[in-house]
mmCIF file as gemmi writes it, N, C-alpha and C atoms, coordinates in Angstrom:
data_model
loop_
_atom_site.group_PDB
_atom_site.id
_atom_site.type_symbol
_atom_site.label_atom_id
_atom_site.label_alt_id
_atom_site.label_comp_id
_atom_site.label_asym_id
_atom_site.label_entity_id
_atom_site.label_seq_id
_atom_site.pdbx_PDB_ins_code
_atom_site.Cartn_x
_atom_site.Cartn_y
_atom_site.Cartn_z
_atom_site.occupancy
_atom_site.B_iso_or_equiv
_atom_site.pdbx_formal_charge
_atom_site.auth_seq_id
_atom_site.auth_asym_id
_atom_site.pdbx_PDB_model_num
ATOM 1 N N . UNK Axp A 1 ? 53.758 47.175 49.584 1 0 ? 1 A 1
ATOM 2 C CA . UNK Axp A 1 ? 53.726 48.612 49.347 1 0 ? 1 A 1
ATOM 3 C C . UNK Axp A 1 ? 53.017 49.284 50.528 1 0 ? 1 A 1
ATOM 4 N N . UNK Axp A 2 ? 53.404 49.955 50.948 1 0 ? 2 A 1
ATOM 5 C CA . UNK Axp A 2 ? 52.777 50.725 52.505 1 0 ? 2 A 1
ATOM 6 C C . UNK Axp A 2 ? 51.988 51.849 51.566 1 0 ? 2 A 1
ATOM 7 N N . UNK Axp A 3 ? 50.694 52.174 52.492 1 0 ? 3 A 1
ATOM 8 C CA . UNK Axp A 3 ? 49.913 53.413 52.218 1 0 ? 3 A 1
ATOM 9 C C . UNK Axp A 3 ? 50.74 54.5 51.444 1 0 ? 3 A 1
ATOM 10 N N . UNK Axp A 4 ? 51.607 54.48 52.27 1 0 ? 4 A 1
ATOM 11 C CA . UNK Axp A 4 ? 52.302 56.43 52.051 1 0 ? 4 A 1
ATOM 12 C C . UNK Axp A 4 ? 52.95 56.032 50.349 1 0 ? 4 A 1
ATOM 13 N N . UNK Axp A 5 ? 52.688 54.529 49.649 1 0 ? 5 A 1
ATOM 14 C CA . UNK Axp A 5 ? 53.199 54.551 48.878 1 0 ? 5 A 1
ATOM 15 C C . UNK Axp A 5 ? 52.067 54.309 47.739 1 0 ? 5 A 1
ATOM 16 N N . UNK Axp A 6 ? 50.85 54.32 48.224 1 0 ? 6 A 1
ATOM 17 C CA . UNK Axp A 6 ? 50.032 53.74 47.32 1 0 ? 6 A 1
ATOM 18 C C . UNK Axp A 6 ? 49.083 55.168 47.209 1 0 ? 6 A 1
ATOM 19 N N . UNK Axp A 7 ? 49.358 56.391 48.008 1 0 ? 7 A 1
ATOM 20 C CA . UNK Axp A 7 ? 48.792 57.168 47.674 1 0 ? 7 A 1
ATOM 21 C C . UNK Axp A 7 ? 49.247 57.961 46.503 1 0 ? 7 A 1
ATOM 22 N N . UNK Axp A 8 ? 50.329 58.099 46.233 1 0 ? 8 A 1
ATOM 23 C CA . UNK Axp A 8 ? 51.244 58.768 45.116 1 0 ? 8 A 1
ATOM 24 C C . UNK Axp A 8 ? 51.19 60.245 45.335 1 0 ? 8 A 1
ATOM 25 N N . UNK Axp A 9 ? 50.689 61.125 44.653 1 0 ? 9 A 1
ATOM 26 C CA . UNK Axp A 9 ? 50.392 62.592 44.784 1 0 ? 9 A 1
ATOM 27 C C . UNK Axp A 9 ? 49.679 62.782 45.604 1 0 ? 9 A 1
ATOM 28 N N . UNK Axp A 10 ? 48.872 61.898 45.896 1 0 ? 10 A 1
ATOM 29 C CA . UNK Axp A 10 ? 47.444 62.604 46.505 1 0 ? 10 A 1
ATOM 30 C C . UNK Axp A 10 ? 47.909 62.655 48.091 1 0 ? 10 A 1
ATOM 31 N N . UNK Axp A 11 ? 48.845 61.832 48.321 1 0 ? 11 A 1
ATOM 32 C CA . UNK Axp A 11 ? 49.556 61.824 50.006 1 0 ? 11 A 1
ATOM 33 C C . UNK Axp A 11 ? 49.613 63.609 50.392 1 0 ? 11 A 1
ATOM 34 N N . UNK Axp A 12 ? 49.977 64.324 49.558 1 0 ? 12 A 1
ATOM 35 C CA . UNK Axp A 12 ? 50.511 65.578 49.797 1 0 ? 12 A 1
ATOM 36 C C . UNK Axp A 12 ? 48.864 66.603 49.99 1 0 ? 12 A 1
ATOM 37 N N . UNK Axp A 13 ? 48.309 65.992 49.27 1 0 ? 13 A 1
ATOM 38 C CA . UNK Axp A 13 ? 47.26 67.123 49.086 1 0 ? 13 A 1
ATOM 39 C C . UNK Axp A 13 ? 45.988 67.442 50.38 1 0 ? 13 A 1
ATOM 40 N N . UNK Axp A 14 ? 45.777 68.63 50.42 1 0 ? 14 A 1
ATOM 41 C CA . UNK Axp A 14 ? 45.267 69.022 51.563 1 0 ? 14 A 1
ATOM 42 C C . UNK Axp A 14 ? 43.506 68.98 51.314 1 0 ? 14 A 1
ATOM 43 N N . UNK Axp A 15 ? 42.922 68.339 51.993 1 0 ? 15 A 1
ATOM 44 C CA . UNK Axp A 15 ? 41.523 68.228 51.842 1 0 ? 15 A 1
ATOM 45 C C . UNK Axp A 15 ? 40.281 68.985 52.79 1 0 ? 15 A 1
ATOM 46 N N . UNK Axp A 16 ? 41.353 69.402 53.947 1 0 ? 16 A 1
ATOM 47 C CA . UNK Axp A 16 ? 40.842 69.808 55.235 1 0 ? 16 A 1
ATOM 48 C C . UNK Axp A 16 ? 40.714 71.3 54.811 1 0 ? 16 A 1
ATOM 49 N N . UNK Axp A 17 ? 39.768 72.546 55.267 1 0 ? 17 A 1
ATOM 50 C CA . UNK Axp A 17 ? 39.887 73.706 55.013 1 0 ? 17 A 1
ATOM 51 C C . UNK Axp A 17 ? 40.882 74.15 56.743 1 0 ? 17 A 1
ATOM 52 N N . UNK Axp A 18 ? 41.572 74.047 56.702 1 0 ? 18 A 1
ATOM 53 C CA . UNK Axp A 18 ? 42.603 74.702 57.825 1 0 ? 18 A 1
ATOM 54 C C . UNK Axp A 18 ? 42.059 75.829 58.916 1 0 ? 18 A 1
ATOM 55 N N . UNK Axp A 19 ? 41.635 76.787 58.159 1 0 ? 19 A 1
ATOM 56 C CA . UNK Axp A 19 ? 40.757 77.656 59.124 1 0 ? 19 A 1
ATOM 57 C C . UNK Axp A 19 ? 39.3 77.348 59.845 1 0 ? 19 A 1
ATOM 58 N N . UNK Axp A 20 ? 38.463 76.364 58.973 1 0 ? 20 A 1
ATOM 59 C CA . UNK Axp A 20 ? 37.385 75.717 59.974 1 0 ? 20 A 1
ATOM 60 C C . UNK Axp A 20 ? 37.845 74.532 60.997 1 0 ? 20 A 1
ATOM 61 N N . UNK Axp A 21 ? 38.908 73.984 60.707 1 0 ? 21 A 1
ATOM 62 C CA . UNK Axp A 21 ? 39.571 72.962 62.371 1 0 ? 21 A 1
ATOM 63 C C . UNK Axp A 21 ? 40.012 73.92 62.914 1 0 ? 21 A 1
ATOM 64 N N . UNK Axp A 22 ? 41.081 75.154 62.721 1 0 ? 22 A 1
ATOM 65 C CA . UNK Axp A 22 ? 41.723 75.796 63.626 1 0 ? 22 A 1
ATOM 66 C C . UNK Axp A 22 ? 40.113 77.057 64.572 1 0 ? 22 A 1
ATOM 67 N N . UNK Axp A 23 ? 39.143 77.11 63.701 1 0 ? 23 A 1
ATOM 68 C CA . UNK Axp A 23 ? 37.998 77.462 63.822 1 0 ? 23 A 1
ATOM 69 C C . UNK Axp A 23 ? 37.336 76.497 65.653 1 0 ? 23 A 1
ATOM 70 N N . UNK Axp A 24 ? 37.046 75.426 64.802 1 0 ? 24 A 1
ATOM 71 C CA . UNK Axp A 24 ? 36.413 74.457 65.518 1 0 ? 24 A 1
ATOM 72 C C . UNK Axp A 24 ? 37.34 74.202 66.866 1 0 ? 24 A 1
ATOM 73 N N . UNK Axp A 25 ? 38.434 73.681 66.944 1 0 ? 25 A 1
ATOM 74 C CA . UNK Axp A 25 ? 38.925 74.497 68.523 1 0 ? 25 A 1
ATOM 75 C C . UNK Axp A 25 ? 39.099 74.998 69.387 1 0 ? 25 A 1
ATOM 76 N N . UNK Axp A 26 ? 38.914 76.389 68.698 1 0 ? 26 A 1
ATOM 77 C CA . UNK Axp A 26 ? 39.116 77.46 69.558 1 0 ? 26 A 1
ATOM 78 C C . UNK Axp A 26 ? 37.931 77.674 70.152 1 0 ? 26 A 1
ATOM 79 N N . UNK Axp A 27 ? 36.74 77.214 69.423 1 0 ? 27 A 1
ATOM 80 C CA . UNK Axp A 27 ? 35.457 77.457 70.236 1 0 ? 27 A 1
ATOM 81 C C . UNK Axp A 27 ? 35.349 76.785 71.64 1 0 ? 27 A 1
ATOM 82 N N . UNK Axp A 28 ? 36.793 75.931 71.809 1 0 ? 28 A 1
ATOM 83 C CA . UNK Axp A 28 ? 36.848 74.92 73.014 1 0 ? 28 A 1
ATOM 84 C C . UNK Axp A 28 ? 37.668 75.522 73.82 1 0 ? 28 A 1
ATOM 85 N N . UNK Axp A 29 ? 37.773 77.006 73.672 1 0 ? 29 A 1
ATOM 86 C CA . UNK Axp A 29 ? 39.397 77.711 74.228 1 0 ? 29 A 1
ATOM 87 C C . UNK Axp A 29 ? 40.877 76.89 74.459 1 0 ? 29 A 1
ATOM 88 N N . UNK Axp A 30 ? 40.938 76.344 73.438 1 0 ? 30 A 1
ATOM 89 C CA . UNK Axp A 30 ? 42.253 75.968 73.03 1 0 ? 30 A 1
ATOM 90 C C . UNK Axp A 30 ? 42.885 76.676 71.953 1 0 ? 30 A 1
ATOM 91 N N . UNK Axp A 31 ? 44.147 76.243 71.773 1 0 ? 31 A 1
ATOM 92 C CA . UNK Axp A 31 ? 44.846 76.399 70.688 1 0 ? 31 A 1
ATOM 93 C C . UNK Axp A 31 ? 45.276 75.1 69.883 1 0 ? 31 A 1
ATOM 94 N N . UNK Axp A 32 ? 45.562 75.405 68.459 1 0 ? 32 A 1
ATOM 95 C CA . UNK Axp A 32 ? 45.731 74.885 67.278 1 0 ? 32 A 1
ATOM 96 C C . UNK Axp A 32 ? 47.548 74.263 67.172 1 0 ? 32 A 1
ATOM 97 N N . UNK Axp A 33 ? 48.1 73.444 67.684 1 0 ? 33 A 1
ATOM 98 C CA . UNK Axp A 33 ? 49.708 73.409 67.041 1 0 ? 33 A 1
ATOM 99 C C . UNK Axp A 33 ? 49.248 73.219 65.407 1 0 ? 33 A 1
ATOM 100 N N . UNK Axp A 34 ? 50.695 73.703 65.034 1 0 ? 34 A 1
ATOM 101 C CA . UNK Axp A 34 ? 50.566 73.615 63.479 1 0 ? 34 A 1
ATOM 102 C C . UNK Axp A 34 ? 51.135 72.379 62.724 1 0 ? 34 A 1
ATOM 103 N N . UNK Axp A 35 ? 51.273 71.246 63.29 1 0 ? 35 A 1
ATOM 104 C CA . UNK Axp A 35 ? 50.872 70.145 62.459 1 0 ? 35 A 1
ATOM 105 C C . UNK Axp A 35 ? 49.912 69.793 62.897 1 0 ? 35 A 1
ATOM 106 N N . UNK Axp A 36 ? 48.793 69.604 63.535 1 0 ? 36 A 1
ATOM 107 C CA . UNK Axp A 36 ? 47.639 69.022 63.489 1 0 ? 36 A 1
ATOM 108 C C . UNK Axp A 36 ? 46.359 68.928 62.741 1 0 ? 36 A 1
ATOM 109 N N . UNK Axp A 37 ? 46.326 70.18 61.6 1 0 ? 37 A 1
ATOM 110 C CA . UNK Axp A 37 ? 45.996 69.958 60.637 1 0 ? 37 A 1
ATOM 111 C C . UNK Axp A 37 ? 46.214 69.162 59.6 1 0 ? 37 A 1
ATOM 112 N N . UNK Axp A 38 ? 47.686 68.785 59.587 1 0 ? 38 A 1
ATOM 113 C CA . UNK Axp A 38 ? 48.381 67.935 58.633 1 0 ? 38 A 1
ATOM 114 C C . UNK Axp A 38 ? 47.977 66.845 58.894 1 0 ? 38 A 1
ATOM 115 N N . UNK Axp A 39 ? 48.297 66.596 60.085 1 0 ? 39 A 1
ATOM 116 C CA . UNK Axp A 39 ? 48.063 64.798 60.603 1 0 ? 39 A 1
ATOM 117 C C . UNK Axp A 39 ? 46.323 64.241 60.614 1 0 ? 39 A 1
ATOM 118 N N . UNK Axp A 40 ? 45.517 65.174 61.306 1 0 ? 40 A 1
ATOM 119 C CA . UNK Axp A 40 ? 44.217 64.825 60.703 1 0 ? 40 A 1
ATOM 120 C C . UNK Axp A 40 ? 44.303 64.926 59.236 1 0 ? 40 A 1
ATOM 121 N N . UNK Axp A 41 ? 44.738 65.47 58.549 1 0 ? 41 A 1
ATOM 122 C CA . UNK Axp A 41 ? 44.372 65.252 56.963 1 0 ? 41 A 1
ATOM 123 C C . UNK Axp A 41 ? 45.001 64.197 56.42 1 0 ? 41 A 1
ATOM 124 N N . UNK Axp A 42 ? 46.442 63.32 56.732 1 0 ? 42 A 1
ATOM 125 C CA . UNK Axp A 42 ? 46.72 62.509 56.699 1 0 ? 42 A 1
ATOM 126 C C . UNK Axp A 42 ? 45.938 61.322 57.542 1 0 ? 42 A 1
ATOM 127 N N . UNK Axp A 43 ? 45.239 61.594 58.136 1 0 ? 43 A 1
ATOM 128 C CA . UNK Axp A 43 ? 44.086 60.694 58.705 1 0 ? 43 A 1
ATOM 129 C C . UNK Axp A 43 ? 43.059 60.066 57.845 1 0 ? 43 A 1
ATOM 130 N N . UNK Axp A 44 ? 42.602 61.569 57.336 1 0 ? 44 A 1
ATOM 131 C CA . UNK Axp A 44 ? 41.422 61.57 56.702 1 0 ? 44 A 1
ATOM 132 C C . UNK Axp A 44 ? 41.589 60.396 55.25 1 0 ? 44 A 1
ATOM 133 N N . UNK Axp A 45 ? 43.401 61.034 54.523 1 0 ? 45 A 1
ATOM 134 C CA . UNK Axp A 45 ? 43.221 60.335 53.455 1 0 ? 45 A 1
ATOM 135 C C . UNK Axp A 45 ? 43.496 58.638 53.431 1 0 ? 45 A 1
ATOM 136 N N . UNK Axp A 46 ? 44.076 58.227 54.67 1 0 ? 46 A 1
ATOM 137 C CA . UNK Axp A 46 ? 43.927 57.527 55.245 1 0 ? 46 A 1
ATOM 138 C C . UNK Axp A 46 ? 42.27 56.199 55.097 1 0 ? 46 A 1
ATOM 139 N N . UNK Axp A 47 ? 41.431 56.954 55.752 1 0 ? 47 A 1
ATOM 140 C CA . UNK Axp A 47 ? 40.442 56.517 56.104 1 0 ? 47 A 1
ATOM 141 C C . UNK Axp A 47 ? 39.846 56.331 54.416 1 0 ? 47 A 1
ATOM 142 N N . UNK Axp A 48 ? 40.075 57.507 53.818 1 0 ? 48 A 1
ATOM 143 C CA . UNK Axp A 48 ? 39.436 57.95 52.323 1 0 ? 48 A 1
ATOM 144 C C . UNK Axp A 48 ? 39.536 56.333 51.578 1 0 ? 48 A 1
ATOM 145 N N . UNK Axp A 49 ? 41.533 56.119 51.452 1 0 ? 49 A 1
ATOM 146 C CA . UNK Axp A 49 ? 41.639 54.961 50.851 1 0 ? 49 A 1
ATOM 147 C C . UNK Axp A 49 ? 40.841 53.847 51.493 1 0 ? 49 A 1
ATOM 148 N N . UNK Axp A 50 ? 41.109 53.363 52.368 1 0 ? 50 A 1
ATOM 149 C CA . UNK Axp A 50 ? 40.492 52.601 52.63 1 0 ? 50 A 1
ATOM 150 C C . UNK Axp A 50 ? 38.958 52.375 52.211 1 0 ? 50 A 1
ATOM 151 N N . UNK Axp A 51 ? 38.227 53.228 52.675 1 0 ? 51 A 1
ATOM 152 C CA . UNK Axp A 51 ? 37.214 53.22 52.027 1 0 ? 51 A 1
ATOM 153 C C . UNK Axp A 51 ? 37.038 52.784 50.56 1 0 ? 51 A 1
ATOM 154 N N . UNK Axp A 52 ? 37.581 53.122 49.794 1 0 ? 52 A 1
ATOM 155 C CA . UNK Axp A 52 ? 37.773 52.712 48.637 1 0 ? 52 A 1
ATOM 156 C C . UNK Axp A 52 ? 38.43 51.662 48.142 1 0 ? 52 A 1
ATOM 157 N N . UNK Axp A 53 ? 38.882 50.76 48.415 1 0 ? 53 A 1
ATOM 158 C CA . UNK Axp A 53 ? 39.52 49.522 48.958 1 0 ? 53 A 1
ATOM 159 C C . UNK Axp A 53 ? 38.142 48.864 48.926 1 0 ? 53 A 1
ATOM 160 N N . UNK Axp A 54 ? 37.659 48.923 50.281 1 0 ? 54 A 1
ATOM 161 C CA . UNK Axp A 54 ? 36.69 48.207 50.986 1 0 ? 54 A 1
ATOM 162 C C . UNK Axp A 54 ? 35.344 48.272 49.965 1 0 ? 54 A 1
ATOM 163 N N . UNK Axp A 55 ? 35.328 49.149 48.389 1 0 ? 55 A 1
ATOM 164 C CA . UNK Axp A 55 ? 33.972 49.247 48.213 1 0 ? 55 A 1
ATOM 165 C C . UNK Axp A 55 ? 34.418 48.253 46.677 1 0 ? 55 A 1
ATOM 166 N N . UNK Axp A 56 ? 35.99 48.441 46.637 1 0 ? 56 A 1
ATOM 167 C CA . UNK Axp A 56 ? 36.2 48.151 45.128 1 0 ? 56 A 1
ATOM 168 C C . UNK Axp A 56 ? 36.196 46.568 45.732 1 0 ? 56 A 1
ATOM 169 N N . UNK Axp A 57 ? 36.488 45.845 46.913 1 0 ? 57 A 1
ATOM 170 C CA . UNK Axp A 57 ? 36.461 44.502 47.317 1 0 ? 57 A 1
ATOM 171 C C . UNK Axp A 57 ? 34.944 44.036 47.43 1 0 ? 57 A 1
ATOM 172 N N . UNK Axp A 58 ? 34.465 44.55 47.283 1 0 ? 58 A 1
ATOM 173 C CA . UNK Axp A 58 ? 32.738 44.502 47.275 1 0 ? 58 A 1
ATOM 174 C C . UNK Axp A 58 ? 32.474 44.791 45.897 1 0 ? 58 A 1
ATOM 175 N N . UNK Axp A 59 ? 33.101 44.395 45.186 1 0 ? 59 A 1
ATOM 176 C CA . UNK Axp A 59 ? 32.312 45.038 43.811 1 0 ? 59 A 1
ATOM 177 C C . UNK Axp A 59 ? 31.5 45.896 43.342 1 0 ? 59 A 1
ATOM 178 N N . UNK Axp A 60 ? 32.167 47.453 43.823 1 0 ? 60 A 1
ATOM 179 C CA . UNK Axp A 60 ? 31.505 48.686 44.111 1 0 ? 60 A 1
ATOM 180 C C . UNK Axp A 60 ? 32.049 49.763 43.389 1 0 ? 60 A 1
ATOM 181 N N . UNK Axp A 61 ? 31.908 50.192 42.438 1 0 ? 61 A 1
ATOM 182 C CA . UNK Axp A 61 ? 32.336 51.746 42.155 1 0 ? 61 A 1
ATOM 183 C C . UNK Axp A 61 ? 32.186 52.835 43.24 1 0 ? 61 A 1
ATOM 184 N N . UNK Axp A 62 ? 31.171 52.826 44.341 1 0 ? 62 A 1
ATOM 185 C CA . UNK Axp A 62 ? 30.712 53.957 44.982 1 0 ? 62 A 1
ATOM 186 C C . UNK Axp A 62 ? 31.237 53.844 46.511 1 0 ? 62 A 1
ATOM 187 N N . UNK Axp A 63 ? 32.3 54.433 46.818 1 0 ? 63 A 1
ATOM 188 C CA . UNK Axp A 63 ? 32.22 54.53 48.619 1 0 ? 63 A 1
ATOM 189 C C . UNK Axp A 63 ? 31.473 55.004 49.175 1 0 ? 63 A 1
ATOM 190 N N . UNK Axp A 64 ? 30.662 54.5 50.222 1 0 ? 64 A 1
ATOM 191 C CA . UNK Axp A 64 ? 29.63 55.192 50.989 1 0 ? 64 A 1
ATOM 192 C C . UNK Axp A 64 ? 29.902 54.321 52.408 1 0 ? 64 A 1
ATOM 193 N N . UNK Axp A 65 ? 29.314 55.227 52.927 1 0 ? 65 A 1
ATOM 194 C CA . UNK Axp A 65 ? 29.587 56.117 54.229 1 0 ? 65 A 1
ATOM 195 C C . UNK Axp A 65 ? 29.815 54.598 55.027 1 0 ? 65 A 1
ATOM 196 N N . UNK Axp A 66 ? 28.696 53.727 54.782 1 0 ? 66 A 1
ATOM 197 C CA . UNK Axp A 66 ? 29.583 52.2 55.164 1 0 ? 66 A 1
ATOM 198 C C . UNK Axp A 66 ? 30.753 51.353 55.391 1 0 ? 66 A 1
ATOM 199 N N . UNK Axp A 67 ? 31.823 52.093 54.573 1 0 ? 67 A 1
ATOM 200 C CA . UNK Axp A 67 ? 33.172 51.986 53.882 1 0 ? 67 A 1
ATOM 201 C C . UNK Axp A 67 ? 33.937 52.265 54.89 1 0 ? 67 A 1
ATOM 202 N N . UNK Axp A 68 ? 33.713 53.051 55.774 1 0 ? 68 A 1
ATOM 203 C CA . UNK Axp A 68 ? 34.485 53.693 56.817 1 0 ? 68 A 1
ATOM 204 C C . UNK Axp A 68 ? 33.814 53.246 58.259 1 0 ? 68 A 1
């Protein structure tokens, strides 16, 4: 089963606030393309699972910051 299949709903859902990355950029005088919010957030949930993986293989209810 690949990631994009083990996330189910949650693949879709947006975790990132969009205007503080497109924020955080520009303070670098750049600009924002408009999937790059997407793909870091598909990063993020990314990293998220895993983490959670890595805490439930440890016999862990709690991901922390170790996890990643």
């Amino acid at each position: 089963m690949s990631e994009e299949e083990s996330n189910g709903k949650k693949q879709g859902e947006m975790l990132l606030v969009q205007s503080k990355v497109r924020e955080y950029i520009r303070e670098s005088d750049m600009m924002c393309s408009s999937d790059l919010v997407e793909q870091l957030n598909a990063q993020v949930l990314v990293m998220l699972d895993r983490a959670v993986q890595r805490a439930r293989d440890n016999n862990r209810k709690t991901a922390r910051a170790c996890d990643i």
